[in-house]
C-alpha positions in Angstrom: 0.0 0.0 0.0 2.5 2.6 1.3 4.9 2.0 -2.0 1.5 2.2 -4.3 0.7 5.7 -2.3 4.8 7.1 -3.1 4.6 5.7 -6.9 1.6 7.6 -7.1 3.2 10.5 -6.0 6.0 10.3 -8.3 3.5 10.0 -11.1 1.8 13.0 -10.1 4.0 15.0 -9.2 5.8 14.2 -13.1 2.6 14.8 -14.5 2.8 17.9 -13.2 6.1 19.1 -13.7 5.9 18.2 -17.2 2.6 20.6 -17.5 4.6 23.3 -15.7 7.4 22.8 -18.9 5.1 22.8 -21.2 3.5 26.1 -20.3 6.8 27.8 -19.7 8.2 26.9 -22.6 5.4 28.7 -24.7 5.9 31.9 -22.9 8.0 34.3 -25.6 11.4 34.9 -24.2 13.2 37.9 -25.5 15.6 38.0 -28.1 19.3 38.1 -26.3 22.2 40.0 -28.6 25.0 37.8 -29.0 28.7 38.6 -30.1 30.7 41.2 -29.0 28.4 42.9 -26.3 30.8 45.5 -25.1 34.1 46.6 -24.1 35.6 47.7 -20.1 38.2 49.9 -19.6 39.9 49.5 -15.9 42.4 50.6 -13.0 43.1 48.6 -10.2 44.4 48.7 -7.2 46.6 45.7 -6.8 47.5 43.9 -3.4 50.2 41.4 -4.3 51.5 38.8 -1.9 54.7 40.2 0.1 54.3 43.3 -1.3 52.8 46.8 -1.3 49.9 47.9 -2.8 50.2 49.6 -6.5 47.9 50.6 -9.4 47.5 48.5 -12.8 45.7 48.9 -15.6 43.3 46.6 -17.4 41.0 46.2 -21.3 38.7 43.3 -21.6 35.8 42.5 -24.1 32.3 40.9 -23.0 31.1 38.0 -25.7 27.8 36.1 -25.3 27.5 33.2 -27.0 23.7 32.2 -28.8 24.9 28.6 -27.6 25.2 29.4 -24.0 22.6 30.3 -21.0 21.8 34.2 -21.7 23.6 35.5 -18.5 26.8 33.8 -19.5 29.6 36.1 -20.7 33.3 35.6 -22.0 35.8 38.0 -21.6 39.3 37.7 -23.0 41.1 40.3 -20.6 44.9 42.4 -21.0 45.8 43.2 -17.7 49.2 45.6 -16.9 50.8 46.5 -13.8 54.2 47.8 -13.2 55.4 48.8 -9.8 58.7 51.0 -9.6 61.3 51.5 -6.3 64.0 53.4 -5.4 66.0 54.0 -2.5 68.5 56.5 -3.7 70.6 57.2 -0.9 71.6 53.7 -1.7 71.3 53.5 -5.1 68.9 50.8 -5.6 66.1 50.3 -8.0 63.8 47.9 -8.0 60.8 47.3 -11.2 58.3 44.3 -11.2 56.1 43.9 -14.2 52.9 41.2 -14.7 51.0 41.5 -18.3 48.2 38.8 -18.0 46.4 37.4 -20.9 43.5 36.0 -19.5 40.1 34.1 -20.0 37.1 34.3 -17.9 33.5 33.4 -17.7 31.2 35.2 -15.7 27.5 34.5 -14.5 25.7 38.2 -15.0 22.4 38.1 -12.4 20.3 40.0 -15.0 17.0 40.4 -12.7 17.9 43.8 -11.2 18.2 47.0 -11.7 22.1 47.0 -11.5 23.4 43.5 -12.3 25.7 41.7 -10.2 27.9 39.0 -11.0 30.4 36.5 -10.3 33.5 34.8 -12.6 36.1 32.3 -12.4 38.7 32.0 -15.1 42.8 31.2 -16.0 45.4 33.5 -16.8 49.0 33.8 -18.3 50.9 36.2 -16.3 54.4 37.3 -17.9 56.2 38.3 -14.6 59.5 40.2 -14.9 61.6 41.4 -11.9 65.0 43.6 -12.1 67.0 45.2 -9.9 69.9 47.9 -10.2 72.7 48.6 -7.6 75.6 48.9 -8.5 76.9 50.3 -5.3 76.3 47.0 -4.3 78.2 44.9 -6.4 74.9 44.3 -8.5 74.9 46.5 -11.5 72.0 44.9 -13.3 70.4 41.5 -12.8 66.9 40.2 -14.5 64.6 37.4 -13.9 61.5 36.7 -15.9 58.9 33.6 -16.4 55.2 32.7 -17.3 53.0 31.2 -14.7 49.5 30.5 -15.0 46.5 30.6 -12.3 43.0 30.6 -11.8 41.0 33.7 -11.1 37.6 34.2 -9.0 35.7 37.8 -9.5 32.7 39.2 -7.7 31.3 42.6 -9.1 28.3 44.9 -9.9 27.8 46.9 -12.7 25.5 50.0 -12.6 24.1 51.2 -16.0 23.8 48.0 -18.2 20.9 49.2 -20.3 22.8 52.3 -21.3 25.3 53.4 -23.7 28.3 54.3 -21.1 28.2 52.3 -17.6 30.4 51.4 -14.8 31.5 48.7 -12.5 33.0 47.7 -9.4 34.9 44.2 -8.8 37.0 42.8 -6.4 39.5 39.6 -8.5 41.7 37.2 -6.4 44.4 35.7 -8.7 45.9 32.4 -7.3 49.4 32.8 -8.6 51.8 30.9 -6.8 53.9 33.0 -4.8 52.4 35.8 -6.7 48.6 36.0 -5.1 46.9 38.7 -5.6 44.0 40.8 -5.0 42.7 43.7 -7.2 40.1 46.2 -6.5 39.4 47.4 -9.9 36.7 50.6 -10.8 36.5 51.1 -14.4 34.1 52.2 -17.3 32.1 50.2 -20.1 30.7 50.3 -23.5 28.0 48.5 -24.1 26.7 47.6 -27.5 23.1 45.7 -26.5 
């Protein structure tokens, strides 16, 4: 009896699920643009492991593709930040560099008035380090190499159904030995 009653259940509850489908799929969705939906220009503030914080530019493009969910974006990103010291009363100079090429996929929360949204992706950093003092027996020494790492990204952007917006995200880049965390502000063009 009891199995009887919980098959019947299952059936029902099926039957109506299916009828729930059925009228939501005949409901007109609109039309989402796909391709090249707009550009971001960026500055960051960038918090690198063992280090001070510095400033770094950034350019990305936003691509939705027809074959993916609607609030799905790509963004092939070039990131830049350089950060410059010198201690002249020893005659020291120090210059780290990181250009990232990088890939990420973001979930865009569409339902409100500003949209929030949240990313993970990969990127090539080309990290270069140098250092100068020769008052120190060390007149010019450089070290570079390529590392790759994951990426996480939380943001909001204000002004998606305009022309001109803007956005705020916070990134964490898992770069071994090189971890960092950017607070980055920065301005789109959106072409929806």
């Amino acid at each position: 009896m009891r199995k009887s009653l919980v098959l019947a259940s299952f059936v029902a509850a099926s039957l109506l699920a299916t009828a729930a489908l059925a009228q939501t799929s005949s409901i007109a969705t609109p039309a989402v643009k796909s391709g090249i939906i707009g550009l971001d220009g960026m500055s960051s503030t960038v918090f690198q492991q063992g280090q001070s914080s510095f400033s770094g530019v950034a350019l990305r493009m936003r691509i939705r593709n027809p074959m993916l969910v609607p609030n799905v974006e790509l963004m092939p990103t070039f990131e830049y930040w350089q950060s410059t010291n010198k201690v002249n009363e020893f005659h020291i100079e120090t210059r780290r560099r990181d250009a990232t090429l990088a890939g990420d996929v973001r979930w865009v929360f569409r339902d409100v008035s500003a949209h929030p949204y949240v990313g993970l992706g990969y990127g090539l950093h080309f990290l270069n380090s140098e250092v100068r003092a020769p008052d120190q027996g060390l007149p010019h020494a450089q070290h570079g190499l390529v590392k790759g790492g994951l990426d996480a990204m939380i943001g909001i952007q204000s002004g998606p159904e305009s022309r001109f917006g803007s956005f705020l995200e916070l990134k964490y880049l898992d770069v071994t030995m090189y971890r960092q965390f950017k607070l980055t502000t920065g301005l789109n063009l959106n072409f929806e």
